[in-house]
C-alpha positions in Angstrom: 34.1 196.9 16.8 36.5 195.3 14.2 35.2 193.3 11.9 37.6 190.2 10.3 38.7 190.7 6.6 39.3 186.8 6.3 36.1 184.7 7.3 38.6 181.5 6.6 40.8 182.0 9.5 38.1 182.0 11.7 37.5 178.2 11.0 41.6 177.5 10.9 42.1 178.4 14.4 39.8 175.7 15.9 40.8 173.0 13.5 44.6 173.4 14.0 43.5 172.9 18.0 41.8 170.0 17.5 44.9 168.4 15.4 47.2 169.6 18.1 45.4 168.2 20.6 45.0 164.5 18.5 48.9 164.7 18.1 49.5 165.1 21.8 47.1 162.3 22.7 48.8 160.5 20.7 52.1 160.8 21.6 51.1 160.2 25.2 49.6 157.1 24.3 52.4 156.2 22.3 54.7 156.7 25.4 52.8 155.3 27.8 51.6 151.8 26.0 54.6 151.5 23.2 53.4 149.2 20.5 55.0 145.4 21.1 56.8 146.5 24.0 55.4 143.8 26.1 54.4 141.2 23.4 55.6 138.2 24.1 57.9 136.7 20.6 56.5 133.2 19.7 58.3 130.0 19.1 58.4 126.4 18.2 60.1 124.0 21.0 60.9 120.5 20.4 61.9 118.5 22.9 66.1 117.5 23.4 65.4 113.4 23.2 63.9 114.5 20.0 67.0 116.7 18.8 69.7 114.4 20.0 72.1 113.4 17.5 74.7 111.2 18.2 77.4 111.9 15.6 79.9 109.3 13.5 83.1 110.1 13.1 85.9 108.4 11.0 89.4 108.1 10.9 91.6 106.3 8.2 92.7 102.6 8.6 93.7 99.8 6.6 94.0 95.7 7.2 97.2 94.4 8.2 97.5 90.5 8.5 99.0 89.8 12.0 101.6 86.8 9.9 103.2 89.1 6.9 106.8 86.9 7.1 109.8 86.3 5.0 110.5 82.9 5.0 114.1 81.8 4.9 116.4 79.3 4.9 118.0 77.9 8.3 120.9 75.8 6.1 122.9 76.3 3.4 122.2 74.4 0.3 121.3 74.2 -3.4 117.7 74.8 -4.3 116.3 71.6 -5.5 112.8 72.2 -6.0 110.2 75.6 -5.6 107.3 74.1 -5.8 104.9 77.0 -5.4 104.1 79.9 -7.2 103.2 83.7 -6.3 99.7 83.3 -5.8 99.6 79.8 -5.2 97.6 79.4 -1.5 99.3 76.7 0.9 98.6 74.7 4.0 100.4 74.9 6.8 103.3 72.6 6.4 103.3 72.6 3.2 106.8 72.6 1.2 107.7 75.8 -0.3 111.3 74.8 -1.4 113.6 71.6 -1.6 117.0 72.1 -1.1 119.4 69.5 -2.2 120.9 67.9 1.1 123.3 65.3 0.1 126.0 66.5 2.4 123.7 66.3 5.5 122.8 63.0 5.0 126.3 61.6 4.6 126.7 63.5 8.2 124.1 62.1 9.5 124.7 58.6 8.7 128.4 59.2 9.9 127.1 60.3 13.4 125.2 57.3 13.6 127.7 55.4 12.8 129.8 56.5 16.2 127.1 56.0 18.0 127.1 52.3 17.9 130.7 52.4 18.3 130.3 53.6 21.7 127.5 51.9 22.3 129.4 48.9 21.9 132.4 50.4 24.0 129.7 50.9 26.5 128.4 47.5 26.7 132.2 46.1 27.1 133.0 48.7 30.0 129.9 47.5 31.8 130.7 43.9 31.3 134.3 44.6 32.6 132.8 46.6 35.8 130.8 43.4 36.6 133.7 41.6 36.5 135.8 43.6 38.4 133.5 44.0 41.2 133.0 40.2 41.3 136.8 39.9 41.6 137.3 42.7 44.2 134.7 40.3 46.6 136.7 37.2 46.1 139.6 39.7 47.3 141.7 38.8 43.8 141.5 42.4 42.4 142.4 45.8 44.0 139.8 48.3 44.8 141.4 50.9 42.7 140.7 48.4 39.1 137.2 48.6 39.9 137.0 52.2 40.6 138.4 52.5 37.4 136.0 50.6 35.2 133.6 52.8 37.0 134.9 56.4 35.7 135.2 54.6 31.9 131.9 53.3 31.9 130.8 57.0 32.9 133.1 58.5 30.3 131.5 56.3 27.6 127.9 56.8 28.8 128.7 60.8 28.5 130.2 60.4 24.7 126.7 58.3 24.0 124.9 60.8 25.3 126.8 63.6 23.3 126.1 61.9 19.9 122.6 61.4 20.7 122.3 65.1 20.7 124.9 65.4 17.8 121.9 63.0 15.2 119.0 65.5 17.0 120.6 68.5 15.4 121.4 66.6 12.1 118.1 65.2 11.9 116.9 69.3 12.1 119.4 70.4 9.4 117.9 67.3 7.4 114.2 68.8 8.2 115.4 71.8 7.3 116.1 71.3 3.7 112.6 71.0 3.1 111.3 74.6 3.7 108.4 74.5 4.7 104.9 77.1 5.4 104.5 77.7 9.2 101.2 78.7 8.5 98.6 78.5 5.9 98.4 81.3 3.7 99.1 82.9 0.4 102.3 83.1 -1.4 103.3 86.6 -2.3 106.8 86.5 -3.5 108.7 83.8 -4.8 112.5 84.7 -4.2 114.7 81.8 -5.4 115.2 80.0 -8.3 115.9 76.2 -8.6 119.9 75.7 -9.2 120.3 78.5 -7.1 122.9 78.5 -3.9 121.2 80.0 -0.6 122.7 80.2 3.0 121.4 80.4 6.3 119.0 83.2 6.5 118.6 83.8 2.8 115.2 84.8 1.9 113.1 81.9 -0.3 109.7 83.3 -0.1 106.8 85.9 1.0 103.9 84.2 2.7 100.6 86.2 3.9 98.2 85.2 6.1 94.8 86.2 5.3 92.9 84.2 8.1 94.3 86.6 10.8 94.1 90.1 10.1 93.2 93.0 12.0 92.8 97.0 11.5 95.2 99.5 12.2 93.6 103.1 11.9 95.2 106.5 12.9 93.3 108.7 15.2 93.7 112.0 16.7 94.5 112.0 19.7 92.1 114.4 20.7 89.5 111.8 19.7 90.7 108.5 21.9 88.4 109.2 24.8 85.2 109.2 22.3 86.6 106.5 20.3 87.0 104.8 23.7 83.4 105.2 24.8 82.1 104.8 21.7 78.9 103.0 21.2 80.1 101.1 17.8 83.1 100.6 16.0 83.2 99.3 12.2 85.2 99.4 9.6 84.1 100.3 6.0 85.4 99.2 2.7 83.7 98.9 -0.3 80.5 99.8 1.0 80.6 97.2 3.3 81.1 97.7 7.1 82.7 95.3 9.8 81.9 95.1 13.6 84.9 95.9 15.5 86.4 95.9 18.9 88.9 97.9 19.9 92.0 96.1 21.0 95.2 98.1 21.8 96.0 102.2 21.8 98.8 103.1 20.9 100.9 105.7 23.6 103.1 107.3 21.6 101.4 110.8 19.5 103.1 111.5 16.0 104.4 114.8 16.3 103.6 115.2 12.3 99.8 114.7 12.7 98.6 114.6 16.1 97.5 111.3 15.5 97.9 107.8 17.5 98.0 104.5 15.7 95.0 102.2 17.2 94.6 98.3 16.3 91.1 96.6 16.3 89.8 93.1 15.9 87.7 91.5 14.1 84.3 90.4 15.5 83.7 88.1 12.5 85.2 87.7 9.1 87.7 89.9 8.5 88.7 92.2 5.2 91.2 91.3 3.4 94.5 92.1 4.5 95.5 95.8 2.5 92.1 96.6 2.3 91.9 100.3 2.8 89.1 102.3 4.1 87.6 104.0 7.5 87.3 103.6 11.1 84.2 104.5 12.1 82.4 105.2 15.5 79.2 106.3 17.1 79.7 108.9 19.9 77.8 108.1 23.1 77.5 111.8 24.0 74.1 113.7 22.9 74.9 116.5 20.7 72.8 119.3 18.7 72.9 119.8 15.4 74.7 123.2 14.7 71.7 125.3 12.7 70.4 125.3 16.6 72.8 127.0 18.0 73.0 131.5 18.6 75.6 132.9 19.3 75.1 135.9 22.7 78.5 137.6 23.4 80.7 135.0 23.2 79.4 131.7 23.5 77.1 129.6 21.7 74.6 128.1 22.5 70.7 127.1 22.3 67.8 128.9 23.8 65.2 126.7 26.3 61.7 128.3 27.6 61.4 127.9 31.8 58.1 129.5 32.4 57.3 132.3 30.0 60.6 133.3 29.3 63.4 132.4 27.6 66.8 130.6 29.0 70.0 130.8 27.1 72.2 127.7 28.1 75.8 128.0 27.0 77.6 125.1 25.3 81.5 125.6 26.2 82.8 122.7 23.5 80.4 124.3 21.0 82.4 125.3 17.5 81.0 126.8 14.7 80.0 124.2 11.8 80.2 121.3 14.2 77.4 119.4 16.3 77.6 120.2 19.9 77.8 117.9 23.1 75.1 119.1 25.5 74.3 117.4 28.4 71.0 119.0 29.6 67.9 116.0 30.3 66.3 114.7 27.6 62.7 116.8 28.0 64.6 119.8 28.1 62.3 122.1 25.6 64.5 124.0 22.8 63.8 126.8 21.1 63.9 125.6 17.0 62.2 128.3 15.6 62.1 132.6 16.9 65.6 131.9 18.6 67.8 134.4 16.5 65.5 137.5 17.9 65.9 136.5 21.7 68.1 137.9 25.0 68.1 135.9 27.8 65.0 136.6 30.2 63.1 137.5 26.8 59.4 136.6 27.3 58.4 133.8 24.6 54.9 132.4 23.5 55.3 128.9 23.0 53.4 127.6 19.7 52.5 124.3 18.4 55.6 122.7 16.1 53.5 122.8 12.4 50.7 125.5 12.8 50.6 128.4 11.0 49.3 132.0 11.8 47.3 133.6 14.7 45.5 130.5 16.2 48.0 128.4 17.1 47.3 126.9 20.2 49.7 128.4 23.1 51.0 125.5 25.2 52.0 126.2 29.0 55.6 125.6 29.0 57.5 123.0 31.4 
């Protein structure tokens, strides 16, 4: 019978078994019930209504005054008086420049003039009709006489008329020396001097009307349907915004910009015409702020809980760096918090928005 050398190895052998068999237990274990494999990731929800934003969005525009007009003269003539100055606000009606209209009056007088002279030639023929016809009964005078103070008569009636017309259009050329605002407003240029010799059409002044203005804005054309169904419309200058209503669209697209000219009114008092500033407008649509949204293969999108699992609901508008339309229902529950580490299907522990660590309450998901 052999007796060991080494007493030590006697006690190895049985103590390398038992950490054999502890390994293999617990790579069985391991294998069998992997650690986390099943735990459910937690995550804050909120609801959609509570998400929703409903972004602005802006395009440039300026105030144009709907009566910007050169005013010019309609005769020809010597400037006798300017009576206004740049700056100077006028009535309507009110004389911007006197022209000196000496010539117009001396044809005006002369017209009149003729007038009676065939006024009286008028009242002679009709006395000499009367007595023709009153001869042609007693059967003294021939038919053809009378028929002949008939066509003078009409002859003289026609040259009255045409000088009655002839003083109308002298009586305008007389109006028309005095220059006058056709509406109230501001002058803006002063043109003319007084001596100075102007014909018809010559430009005397610049008059703006700041009453009547309205806002002309350039807009993308990929933006007209949400500027169309917009909730709001104002335009801000100065810190100040106006209520708007959107009047006209313009069809044509600038081929430089992509942009269509738009007009607006004014729903009260207006900015002054040149003001410069923004269109602004308050999309209708619901959208979600971008730091919601993950991105799974190529789409983007935000993640919803539907029992115990997660949902991943694309958003096919949605762009990087921009809120996204999404028209799910308003109690829609979204994911705000564990999204970044889900798949679709993943299972999801829902936890109360603002608690912290291991008892959160778990809510049963809608």
């Amino acid at each position: 019978m052999m007796i060991s050398s080494n007493p030590r190895s006697d006690f190895q052998y049985p103590m390398l078994s038992r950490a054999i068999l502890v390994s293999l237990l617990v790579a069985w274990t391991a294998v069998k019930y992997p650690a986390h494999a099943d735990e459910p990731t937690p995550v804050q929800t909120r609801l959609l209504s509570e998400l929703a934003l409903f972004p602005e969005s802006t395009a440039p525009a300026h105030v144009v005054s709907l009566n910007d007009a050169a005013i010019a003269a309609q005769v020809s003539g010597q400037v006798a008086e300017v009576p206004v100055r740049v700056g100077d606000q006028v009535k309507a009606g009110a004389v911007l420049v006197k022209l000196a209209c000496t010539d117009y009056h001396i044809e005006h007088e002369k017209l009149k003039a003729e007038r009676q002279t065939v006024q009286a030639k008028l009242e002679l023929a009709q006395w000499h009709l009367k007595q023709s016809e009153l001869l042609v009964g007693q059967r003294t005078l021939p038919m053809e006489k009378a028929q002949e103070r008939r066509a003078e008569l009409a002859v003289l009636k026609g040259e009255l008329n045409a000088h009655g017309h002839k003083i109308k259009a002298a009586e305008r050329q007389l109006a028309a020396c005095s220059i006058k605002a056709p509406f109230a407003g501001i002058v803006t240029e002063r043109s003319v001097a007084v001596g100075q010799l102007v014909g018809n059409g010559t430009m005397v002044a610049k008059l703006l009307d700041l009453s009547r203005a309205e806002v002309s804005a350039q807009v993308s054309s990929h933006d007209i349907a949400a500027l169309q169904s917009a909730g709001g419309l104002s335009f801000d200058h100065d810190g100040k915004r106006y209520p708007l209503i959107l009047r006209a669209i313009l069809p044509a697209i600038q081929s430089q910009t992509g942009s269509q000219e738009v007009r607006l009114d004014f729903k009260a008092s207006p900015a002054r015409p040149g003001a410069a500033g923004r269109l602004v407008w308050q999309d209708k649509v619901q959208h979600i702020a971008t730091e919601l949204l993950v991105k799974r293969g190529e789409h983007l999108g935000v993640f919803t809980v539907q029992g115990d699992s997660a949902h991943f609901h694309p958003l096919p508008d949605a762009q990087n760096g921009r809120p996204a339309v999404i028209t799910l229902p308003p109690d829609t529950p979204i994911i705000v918090s564990g999204q970044y580490s889900l798949n679709d299907g993943s299972k999801v522990t829902v936890k109360v928005l603002g608690t912290i660590g291991p008892v959160a309450e778990e809510i049963t998901p809608p």
